[in-house]
N, CA, C and O atoms as a printed pandas DataFrame, in Angstrom:
     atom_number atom_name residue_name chain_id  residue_number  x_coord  y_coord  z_coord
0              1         N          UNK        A               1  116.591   71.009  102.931
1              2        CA          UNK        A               1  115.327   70.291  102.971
2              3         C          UNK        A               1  114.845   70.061  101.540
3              4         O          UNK        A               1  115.252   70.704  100.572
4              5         N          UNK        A               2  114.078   69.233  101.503
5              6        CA          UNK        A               2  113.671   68.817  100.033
6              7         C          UNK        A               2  111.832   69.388   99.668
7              8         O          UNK        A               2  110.871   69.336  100.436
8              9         N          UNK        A               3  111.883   69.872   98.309
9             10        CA          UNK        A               3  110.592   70.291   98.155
10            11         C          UNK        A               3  109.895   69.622   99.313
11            12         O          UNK        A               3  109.728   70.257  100.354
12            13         N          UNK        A               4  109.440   68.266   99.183
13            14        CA          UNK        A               4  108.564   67.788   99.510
14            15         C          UNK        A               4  108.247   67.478  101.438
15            16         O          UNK        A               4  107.195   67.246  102.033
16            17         N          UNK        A               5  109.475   67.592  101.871
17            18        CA          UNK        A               5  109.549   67.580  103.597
18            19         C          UNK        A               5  109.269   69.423  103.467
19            20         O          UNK        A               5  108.706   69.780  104.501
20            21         N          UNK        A               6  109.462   70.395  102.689
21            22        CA          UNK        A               6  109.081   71.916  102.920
22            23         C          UNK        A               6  107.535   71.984  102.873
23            24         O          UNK        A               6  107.001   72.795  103.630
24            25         N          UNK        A               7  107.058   71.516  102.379
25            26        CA          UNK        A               7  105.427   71.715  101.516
26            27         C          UNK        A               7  104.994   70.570  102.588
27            28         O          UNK        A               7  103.770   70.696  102.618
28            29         N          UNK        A               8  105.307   69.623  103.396
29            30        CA          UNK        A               8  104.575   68.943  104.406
30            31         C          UNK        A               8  104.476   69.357  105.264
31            32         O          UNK        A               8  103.409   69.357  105.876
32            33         N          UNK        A               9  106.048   70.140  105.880
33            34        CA          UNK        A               9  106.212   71.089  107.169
34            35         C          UNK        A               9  105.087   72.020  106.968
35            36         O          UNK        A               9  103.998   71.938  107.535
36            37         N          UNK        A              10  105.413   72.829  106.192
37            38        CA          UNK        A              10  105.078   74.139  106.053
38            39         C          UNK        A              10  103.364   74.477  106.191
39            40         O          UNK        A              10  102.813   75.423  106.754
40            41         N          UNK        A              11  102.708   73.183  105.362
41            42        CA          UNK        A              11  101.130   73.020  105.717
42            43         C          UNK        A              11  101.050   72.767  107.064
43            44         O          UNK        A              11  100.351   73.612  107.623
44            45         N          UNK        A              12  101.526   71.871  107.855
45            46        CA          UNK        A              12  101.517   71.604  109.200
46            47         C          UNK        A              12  101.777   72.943  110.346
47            48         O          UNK        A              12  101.141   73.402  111.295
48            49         N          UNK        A              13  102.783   73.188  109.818
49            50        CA          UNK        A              13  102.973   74.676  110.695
50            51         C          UNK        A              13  102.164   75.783  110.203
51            52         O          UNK        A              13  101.700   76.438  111.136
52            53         N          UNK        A              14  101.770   76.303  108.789
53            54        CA          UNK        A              14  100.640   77.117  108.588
54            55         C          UNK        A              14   99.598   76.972  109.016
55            56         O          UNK        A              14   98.980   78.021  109.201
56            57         N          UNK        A              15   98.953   75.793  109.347
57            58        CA          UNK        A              15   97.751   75.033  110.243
58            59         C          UNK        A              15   97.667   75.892  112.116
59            60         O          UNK        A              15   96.738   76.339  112.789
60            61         N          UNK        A              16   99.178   75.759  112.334
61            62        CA          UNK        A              16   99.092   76.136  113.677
62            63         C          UNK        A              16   99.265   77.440  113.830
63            64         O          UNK        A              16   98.511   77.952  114.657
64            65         N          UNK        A              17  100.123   78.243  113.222
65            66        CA          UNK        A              17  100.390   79.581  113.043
66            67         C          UNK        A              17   98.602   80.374  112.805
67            68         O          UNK        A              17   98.088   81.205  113.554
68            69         N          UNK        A              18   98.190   79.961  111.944
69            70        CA          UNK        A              18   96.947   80.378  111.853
70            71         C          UNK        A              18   95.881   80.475  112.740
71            72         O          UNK        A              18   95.121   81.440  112.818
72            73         N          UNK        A              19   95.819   79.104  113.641
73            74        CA          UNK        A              19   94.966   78.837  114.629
74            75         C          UNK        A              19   95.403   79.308  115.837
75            76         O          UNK        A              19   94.698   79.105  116.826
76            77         N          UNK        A              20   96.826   80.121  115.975
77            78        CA          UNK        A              20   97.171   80.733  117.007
78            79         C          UNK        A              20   96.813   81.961  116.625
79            80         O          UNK        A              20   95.700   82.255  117.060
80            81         N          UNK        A              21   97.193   82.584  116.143
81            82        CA          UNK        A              21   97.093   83.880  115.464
82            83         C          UNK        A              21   95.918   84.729  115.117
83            84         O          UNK        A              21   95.722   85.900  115.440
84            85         N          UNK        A              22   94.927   83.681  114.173
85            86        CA          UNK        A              22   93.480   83.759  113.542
86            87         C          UNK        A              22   93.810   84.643  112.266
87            88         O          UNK        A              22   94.864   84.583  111.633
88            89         N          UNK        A              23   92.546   85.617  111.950
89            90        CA          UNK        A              23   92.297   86.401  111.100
90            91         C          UNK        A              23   92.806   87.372  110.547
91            92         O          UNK        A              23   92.184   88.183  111.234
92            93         N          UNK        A              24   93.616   88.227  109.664
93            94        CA          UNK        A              24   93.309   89.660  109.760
94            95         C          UNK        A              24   92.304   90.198  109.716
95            96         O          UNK        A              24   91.297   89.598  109.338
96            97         N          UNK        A              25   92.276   91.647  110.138
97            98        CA          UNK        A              25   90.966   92.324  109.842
98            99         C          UNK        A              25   91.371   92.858  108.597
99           100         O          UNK        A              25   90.417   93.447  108.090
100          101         N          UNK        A              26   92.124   92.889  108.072
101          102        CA          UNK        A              26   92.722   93.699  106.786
102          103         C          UNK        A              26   91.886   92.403  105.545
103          104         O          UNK        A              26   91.405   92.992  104.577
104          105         N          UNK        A              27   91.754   91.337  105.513
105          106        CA          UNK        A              27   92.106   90.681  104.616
106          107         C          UNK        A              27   91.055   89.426  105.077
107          108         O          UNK        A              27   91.093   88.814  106.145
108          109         N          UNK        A              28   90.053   89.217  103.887
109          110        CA          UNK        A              28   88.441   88.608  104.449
110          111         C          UNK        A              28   88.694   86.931  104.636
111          112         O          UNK        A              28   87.863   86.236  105.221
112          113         N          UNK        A              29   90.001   86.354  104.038
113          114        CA          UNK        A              29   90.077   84.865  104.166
114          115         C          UNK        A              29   91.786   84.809  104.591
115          116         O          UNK        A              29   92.610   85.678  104.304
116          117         N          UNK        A              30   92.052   83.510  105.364
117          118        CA          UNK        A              30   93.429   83.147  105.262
118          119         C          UNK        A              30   94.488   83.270  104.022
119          120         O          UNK        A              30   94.252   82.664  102.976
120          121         N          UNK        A              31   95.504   83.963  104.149
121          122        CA          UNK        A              31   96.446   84.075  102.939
122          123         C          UNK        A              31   96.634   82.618  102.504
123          124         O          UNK        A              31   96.787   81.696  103.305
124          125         N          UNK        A              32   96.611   82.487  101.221
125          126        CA          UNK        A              32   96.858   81.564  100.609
126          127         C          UNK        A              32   98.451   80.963  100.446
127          128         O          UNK        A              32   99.158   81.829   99.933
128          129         N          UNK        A              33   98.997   80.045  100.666
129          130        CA          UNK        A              33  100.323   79.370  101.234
130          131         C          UNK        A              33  100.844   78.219   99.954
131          132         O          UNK        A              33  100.573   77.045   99.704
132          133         N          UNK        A              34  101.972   79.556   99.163
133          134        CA          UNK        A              34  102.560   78.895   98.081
134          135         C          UNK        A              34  103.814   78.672   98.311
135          136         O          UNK        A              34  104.579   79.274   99.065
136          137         N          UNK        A              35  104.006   77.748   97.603
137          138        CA          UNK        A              35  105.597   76.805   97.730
138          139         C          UNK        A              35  106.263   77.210   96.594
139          140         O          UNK        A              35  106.345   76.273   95.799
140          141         N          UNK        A              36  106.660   78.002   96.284
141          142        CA          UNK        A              36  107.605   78.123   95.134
142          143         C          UNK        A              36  109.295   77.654   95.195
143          144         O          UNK        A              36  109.992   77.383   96.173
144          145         N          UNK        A              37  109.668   77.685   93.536
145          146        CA          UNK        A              37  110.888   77.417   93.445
146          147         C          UNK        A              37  112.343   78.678   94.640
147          148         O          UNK        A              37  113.156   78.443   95.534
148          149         N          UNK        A              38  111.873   79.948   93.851
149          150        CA          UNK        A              38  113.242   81.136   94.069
150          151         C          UNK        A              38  112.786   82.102   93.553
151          152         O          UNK        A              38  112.373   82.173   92.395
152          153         N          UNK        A              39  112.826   83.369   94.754
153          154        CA          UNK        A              39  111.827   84.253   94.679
154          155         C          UNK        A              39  112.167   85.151   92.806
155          156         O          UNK        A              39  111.250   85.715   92.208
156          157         N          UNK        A              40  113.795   85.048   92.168
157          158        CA          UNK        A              40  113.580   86.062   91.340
158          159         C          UNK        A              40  114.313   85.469   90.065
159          160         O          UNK        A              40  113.985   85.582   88.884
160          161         N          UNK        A              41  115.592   84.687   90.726
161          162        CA          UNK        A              41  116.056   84.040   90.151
162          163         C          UNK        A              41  116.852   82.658   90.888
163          164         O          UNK        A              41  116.745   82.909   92.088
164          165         N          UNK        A              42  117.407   81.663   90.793
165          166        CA          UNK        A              42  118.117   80.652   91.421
166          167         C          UNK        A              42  119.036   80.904   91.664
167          168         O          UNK        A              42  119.732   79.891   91.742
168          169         N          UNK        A              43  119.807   82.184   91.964
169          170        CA          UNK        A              43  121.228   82.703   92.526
170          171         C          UNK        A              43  120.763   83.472   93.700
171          172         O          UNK        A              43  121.572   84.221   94.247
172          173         N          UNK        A              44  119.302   83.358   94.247
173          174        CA          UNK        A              44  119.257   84.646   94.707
174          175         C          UNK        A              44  118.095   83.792   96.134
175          176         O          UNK        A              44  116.895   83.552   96.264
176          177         N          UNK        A              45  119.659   83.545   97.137
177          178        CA          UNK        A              45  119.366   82.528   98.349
178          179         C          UNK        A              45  118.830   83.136   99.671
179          180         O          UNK        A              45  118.394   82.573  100.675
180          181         N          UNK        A              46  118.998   84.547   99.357
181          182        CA          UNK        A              46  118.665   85.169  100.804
182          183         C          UNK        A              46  117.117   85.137  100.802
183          184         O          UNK        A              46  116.689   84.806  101.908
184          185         N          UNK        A              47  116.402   85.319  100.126
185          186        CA          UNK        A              47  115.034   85.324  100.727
186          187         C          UNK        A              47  114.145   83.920  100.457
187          188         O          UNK        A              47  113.990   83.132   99.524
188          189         N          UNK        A              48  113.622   84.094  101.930
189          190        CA          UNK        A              48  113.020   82.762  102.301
190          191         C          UNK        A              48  111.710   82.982  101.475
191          192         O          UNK        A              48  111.402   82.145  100.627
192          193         N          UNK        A              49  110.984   84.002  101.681
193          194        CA          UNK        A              49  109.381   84.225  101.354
194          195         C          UNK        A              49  108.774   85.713  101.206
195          196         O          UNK        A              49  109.334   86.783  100.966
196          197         N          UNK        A              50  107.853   85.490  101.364
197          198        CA          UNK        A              50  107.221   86.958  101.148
198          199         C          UNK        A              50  106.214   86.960  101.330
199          200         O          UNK        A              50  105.668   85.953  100.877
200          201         N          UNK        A              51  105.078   88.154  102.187
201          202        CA          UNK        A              51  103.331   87.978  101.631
202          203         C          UNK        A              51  103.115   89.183  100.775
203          204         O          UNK        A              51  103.441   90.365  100.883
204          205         N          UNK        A              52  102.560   88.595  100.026
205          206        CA          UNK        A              52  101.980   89.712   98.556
206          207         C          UNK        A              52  100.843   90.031   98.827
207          208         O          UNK        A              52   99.974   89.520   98.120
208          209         N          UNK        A              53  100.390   91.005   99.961
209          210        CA          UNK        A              53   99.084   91.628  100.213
210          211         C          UNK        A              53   98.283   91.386   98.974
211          212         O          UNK        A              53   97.540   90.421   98.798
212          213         N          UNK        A              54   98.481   92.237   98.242
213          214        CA          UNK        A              54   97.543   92.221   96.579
214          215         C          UNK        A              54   96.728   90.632   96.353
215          216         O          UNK        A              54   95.531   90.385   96.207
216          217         N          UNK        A              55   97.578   89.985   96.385
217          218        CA          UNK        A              55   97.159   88.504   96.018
218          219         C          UNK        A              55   96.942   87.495   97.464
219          220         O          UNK        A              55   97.004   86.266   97.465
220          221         N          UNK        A              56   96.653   88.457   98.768
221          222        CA          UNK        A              56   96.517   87.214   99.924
222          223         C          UNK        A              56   97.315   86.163   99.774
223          224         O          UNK        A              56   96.760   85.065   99.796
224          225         N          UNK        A              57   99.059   86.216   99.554
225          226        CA          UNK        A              57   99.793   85.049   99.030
226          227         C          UNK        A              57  100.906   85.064   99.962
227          228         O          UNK        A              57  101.863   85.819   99.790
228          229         N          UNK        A              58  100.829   84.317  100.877
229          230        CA          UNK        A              58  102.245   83.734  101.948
230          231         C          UNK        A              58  103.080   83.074  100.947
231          232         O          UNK        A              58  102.694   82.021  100.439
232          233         N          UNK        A              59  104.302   83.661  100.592
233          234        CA          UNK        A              59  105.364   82.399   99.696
234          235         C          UNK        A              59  106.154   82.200  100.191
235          236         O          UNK        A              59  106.767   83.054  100.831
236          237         N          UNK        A              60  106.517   80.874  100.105
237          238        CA          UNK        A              60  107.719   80.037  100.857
238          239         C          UNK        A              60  108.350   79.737   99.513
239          240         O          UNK        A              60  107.825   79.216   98.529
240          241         N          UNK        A              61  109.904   80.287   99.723
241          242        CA          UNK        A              61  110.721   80.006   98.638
242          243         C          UNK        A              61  111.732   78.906   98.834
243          244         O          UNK        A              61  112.920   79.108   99.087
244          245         N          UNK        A              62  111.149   77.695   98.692
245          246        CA          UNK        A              62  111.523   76.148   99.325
246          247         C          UNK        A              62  113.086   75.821   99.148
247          248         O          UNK        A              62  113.633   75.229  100.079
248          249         N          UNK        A              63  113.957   76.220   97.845
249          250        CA          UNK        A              63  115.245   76.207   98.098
250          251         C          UNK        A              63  116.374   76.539   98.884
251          252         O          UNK        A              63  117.502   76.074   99.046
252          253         N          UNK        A              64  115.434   77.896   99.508
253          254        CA          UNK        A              64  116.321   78.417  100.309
254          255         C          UNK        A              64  116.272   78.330  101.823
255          256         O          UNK        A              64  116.995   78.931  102.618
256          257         N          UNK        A              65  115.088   77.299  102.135
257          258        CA          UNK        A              65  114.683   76.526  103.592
258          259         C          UNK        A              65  116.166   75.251  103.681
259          260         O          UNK        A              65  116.548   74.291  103.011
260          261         N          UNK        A              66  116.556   75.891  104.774
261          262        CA          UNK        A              66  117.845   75.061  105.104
262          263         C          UNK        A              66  117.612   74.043  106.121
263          264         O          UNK        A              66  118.090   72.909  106.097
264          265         N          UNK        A              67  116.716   74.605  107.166
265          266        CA          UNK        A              67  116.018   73.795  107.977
266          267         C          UNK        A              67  114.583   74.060  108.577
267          268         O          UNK        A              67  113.874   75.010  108.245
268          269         N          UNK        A              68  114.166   72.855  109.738
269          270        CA          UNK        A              68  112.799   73.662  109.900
270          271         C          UNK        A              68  112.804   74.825  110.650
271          272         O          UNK        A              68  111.707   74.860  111.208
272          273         N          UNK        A              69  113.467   75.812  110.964
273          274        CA          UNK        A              69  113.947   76.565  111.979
274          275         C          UNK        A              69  113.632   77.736  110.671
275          276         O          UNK        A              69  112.733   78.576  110.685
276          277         N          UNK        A              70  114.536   77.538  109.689
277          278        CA          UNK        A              70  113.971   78.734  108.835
278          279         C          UNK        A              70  112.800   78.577  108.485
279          280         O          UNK        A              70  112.158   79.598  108.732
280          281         N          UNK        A              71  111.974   77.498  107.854
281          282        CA          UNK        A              71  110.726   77.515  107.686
282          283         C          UNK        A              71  109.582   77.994  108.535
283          284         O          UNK        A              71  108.512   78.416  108.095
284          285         N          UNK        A              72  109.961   77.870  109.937
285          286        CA          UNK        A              72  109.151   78.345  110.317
286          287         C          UNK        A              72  108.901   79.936  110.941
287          288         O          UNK        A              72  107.980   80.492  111.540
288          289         N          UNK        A              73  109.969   80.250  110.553
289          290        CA          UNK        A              73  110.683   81.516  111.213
290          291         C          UNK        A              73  110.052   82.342  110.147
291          292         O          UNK        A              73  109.566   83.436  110.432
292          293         N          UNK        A              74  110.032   81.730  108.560
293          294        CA          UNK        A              74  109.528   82.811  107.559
294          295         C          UNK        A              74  108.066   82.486  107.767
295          296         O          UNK        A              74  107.316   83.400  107.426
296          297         N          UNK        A              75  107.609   81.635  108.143
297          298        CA          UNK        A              75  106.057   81.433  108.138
298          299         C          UNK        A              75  105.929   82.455  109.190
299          300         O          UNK        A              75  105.384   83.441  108.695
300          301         N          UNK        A              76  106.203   82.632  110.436
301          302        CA          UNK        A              76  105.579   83.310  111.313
302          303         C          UNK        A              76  106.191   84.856  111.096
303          304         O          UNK        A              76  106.088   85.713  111.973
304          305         N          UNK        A              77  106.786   85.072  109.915
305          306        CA          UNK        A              77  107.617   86.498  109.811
306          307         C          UNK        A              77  106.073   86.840  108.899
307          308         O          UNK        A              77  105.159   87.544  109.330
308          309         N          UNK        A              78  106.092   86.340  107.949
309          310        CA          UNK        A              78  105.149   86.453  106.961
310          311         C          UNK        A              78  104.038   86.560  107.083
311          312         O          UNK        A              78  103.564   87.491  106.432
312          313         N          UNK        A              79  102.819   85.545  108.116
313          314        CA          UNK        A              79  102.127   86.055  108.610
314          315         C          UNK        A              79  101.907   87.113  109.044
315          316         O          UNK        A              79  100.976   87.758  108.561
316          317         N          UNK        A              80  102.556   87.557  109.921
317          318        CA          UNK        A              80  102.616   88.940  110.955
318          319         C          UNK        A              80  102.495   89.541  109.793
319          320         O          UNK        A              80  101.267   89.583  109.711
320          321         N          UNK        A              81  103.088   90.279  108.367
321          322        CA          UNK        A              81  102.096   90.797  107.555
322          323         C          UNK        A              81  101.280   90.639  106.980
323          324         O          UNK        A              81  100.653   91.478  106.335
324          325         N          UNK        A              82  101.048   89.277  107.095
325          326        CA          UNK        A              82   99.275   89.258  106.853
326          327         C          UNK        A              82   98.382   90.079  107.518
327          328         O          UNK        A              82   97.564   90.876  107.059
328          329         N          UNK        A              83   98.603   89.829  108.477
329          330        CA          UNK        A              83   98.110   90.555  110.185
330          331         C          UNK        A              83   97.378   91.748  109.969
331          332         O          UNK        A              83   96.222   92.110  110.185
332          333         N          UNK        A              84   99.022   92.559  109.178
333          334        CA          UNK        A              84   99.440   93.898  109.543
334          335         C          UNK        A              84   98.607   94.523  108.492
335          336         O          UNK        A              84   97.979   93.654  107.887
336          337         N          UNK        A              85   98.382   95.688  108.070
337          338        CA          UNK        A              85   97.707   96.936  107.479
338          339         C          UNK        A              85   98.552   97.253  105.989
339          340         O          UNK        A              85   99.335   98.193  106.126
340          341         N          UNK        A              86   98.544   96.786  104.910
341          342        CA          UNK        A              86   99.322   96.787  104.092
342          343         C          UNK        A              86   99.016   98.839  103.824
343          344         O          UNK        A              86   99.754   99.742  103.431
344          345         N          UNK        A              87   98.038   98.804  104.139
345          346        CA          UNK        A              87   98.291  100.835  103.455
346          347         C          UNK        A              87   99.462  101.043  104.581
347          348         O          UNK        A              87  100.556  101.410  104.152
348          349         N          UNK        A              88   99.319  100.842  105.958
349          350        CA          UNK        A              88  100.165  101.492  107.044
350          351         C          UNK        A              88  101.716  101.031  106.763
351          352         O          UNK        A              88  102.756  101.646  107.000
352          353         N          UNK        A              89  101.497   99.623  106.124
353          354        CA          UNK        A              89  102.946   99.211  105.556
354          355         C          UNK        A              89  103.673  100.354  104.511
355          356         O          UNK        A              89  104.640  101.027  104.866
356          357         N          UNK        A              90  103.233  100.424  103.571
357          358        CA          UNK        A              90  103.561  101.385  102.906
358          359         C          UNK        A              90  103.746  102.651  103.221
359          360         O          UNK        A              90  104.586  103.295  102.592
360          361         N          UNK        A              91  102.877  103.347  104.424
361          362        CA          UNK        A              91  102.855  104.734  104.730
362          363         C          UNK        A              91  103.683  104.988  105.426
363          364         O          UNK        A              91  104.165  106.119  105.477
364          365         N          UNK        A              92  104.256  103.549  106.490
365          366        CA          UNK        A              92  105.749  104.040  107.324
366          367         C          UNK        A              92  106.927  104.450  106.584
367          368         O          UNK        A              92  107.625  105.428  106.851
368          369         N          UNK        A              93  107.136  103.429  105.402
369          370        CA          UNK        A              93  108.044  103.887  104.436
370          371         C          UNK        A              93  107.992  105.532  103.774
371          372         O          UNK        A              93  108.893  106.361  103.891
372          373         N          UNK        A              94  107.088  105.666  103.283
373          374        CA          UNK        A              94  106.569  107.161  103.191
374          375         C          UNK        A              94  107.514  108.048  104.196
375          376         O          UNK        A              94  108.411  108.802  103.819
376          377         N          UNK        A              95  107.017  107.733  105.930
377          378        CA          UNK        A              95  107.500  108.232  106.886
378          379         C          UNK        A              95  108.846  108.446  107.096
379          380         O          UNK        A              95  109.172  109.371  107.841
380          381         N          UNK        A              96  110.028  107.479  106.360
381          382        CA          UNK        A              96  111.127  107.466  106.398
382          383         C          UNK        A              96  111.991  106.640  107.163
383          384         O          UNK        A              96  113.100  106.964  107.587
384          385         N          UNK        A              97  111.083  104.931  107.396
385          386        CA          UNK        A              97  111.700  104.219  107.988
386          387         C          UNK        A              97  112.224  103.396  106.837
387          388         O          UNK        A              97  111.724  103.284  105.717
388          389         N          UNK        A              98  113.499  102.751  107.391
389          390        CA          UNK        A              98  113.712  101.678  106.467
390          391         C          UNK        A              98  113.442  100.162  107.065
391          392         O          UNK        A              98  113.029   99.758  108.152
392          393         N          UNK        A              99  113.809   99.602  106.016
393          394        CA          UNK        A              99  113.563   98.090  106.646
394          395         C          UNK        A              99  113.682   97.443  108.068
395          396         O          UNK        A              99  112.885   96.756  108.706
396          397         N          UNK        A             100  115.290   98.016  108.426
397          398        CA          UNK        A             100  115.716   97.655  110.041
398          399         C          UNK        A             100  114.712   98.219  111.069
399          400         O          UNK        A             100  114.335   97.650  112.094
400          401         N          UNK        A             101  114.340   99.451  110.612
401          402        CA          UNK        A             101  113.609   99.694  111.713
402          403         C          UNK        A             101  111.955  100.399  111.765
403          404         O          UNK        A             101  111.439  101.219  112.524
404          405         N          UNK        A             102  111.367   99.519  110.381
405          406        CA          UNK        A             102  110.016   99.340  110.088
406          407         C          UNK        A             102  109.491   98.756  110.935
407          408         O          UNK        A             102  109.525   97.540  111.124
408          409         N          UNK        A             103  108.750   99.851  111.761
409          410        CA          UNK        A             103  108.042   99.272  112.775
410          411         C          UNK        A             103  107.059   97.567  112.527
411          412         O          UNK        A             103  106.767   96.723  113.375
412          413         N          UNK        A             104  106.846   97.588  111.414
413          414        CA          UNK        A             104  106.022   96.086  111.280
414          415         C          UNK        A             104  107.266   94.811  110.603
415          416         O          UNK        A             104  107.074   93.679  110.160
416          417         N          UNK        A             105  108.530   95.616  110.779
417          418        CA          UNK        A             105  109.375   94.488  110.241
418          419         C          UNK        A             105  110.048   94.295  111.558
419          420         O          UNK        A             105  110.671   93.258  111.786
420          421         N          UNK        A             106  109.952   95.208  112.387
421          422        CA          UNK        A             106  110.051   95.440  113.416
422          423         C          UNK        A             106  109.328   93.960  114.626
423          424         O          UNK        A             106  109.828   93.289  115.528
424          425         N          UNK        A             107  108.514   93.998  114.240
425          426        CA          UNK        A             107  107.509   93.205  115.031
426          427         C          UNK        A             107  107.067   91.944  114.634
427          428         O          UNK        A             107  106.543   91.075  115.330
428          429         N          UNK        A             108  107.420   91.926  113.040
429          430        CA          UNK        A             108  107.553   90.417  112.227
430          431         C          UNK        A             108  108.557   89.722  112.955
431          432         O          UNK        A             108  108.483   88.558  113.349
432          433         N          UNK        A             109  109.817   90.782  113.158
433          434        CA          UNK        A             109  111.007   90.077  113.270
434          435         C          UNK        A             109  111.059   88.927  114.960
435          436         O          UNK        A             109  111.478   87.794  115.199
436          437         N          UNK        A             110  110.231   90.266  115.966
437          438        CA          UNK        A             110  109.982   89.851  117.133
438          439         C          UNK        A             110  109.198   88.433  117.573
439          440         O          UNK        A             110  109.430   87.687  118.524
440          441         N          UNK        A             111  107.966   88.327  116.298
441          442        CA          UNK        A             111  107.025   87.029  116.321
442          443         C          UNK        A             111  107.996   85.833  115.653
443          444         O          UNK        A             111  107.759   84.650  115.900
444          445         N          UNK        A             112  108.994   86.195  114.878
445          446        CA          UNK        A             112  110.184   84.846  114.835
446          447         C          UNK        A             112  110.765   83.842  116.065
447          448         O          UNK        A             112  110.965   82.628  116.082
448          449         N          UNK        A             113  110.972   85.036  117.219
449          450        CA          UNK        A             113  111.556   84.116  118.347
450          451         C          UNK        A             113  110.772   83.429  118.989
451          452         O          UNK        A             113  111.011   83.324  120.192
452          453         N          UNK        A             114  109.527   82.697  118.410
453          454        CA          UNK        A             114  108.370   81.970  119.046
454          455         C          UNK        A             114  108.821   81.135  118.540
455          456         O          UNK        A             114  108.911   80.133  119.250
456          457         N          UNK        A             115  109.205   81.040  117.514
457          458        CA          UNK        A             115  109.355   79.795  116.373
458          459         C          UNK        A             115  109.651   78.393  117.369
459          460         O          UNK        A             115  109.189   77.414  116.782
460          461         N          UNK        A             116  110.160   78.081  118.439
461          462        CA          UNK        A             116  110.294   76.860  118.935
462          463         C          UNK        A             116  108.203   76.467  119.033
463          464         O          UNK        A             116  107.722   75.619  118.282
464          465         N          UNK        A             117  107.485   77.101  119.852
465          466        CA          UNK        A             117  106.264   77.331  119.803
466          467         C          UNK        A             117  105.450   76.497  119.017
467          468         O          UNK        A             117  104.329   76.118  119.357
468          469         N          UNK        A             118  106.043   76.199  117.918
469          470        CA          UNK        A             118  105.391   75.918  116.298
470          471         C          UNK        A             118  105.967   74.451  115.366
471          472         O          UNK        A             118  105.648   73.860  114.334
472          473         N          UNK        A             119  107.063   74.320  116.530
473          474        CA          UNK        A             119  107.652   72.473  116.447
474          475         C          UNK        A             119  106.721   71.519  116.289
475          476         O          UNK        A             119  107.054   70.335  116.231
């Protein structure tokens, strides 16, 4: 996909994701929804996005959107930690989960298979 069909989708589907979803209670306004180049460097294709609690920042890492299927799959992964409790995020890890079976990556992963939902 090209910057510019990512950053049209992606407002369009953040529009609906949001208005399905709504608020966190964690977090006083909608995360803010950036389009960047590549999350670390331009060799580095596996990650779609990220939310940066600290900065209320949903990022969509637009190179590595292959189709709208991933785009929207990281939008609604990403949200869900918006959602979620960034101290409790951190404290499961504490607990001794890892990624596979972080209960809130856990449940990000689950709000992906909506993704037709969000066409």
């Amino acid at each position: 996909m090209t910057e510019k069909s990512v950053i049209e989708l992606a407002h369009i589907v953040f529009s609906k994701i949001s208005n399905s979803y709504g608020y966190s209670k964690y977090q006083k306004v909608l995360p803010y929804l950036d389009i960047e180049d590549s999350p670390y460097s331009d060799a580095d294709t596996s990650s779609f996005g990220e939310f940066i609690a600290s900065e209320n920042a949903l990022v969509i890492y637009w190179k590595n959107i292959q189709n709208p299927e991933d785009l929207i799959r990281t939008i609604l992964h990403e949200y869900q930690h918006y959602l979620q409790s960034n101290i409790w995020y951190q404290r499961y890890f504490t607990m001794g989960y890892g990624y596979n079976d972080h209960p809130y990556e856990v449940a990000a992963y689950a709000a992906e298979e909506n993704w037709k939902s969000f066409l």
